[in-house]
C-alpha positions, 0 to 999 in steps of 0.5 A: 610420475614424479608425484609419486616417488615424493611419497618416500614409502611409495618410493620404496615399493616402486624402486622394488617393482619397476615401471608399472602401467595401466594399458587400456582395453581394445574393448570396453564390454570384456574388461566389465565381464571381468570386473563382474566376475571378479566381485568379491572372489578371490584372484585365482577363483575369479581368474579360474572362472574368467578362463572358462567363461573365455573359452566357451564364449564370445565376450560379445553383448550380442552374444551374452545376453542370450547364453542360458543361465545354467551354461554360465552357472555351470561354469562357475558364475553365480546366478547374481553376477549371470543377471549381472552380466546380461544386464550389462550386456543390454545396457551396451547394445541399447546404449551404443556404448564404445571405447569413443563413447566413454572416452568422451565422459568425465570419470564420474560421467562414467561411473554415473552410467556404469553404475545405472547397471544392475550390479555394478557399483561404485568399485567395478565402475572404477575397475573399469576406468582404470582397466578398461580406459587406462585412466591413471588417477582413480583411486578404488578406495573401494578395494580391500586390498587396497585398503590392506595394502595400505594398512601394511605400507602406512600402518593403521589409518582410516579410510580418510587418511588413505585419501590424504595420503593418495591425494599427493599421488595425483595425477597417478592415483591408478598407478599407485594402485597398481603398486600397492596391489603388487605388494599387498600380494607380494607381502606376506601377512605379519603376525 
C-alpha cells in the first residue's frame, strides 16, 4: 500500500491507525441490507436499528421479501428503506445474484446493476463494492464524511480537488477511505 504513505498527510493518519483493511462478506445481500439501512443516519441510529432487524430476521431474500411492513416499521425502518429492502430482495432472487456473480463484473458493472434497484444509488452501490466484495480502489466520493474528513485533513477543497488528491491513492482508494473515516470520527470538530 505504498501509494498511500507518498500522501504525507495520509501518511500521518496511517501512522496514528495502523494496518486497516477491507474484508469481504460471506454474503453479498446482508452487506446491501446494511447499507440501505445505514442511508443518511447517523452510526449509532443506523447500528441500533441493523441490530434489531438482525435479531428478529433472517437477512435472506427469500425471507425479506415477505415480512409485513409494520414488522420493520416498528423496528425502526422507515416505510421508504422497507420498499427499499424488498426491492432489492426481488432483485436478488430474480437476478441469482451471488458473491461469484459479482466478482465477475467491472466496479461500474456492478454499480449498473445495483443501481436498477429502486433506492440504491450511486453511494450504497459503492458501500456495497467496498463492503461487501472487499474492493479496495472505490473512492465513495459520495460520502459526507468522507468529504469532512477530507476537508479537516486537506482544508477547504472542492470535490474536484478530493479527486485529485484520491487519484495518488490508487490502486487503495477503499483503504484510504477506511482511514479517513477513522479520523474524521476520531476528530473532534474545531471551532
Amino acid at each position: 500500500m505504498e501509494p498511500l504513505r507518498t500522501d504525507p498527510v495520509l501518511a500521518e493518519v496511517i501512522d496514528t491507525y495502523g494496518p486497516l483493511s477491507l474484508e469481504p462478506t460471506d454474503d453479498p445481500f446482508v452487506q446491501l441490507v446494511v447499507s440501505i439501512i445505514e442511508q443518511q443516519l447517523s452510526t449509532a441510529s443506523a447500528n441500533a436499528i441493523r441490530e434489531r432487524v438482525f435479531a428478529r430476521f433472517e437477512i435472506a431474500p427469500e425471507v425479506l421479501i415477505d415480512v409485513d411492513a409494520t414488522e420493520l416499521n416498528d423496528l425502526g425502518v422507515s416505510h421508504r428503506k422497507i420498499e427499499y429492502i424488498q426491492d432489492a430482495a426481488q432483485a436478488f432472487m430474480e437476478n441469482d445474484f451471488t458473491r461469484d456473480s459479482f466478482e465477475e463484473m467491472t466496479d461500474q458493472e456492478v454499480i449498473e446493476k445495483l443501481t436498477t434497484i429502486h433506492g440504491v444509488g450511486v453511494w450504497t452501490a459503492k458501500m456495497f463494492l467496498m463492503f461487501s466484495l472487499g474492493r479496495e480502489d472505490v473512492f465513495p466520493l459520495e460520502d459526507l464524511g468522507i468529504r469532512n474528513g477530507m476537508i479537516k485533513l486537506y482544508g477547504e477543497c472542492t470535490r474536484k480537488e478530493m479527486i485529485e488528491v484520491a487519484e495518488q491513492w490508487r490502486p487503495y482508494r477503499s483503504i484510504a477511505a477506511l482511514y479517513i473515516w477513522q479520523y474524521y470520527e476520531d476528530t473532534p470538530i474545531k471551532d
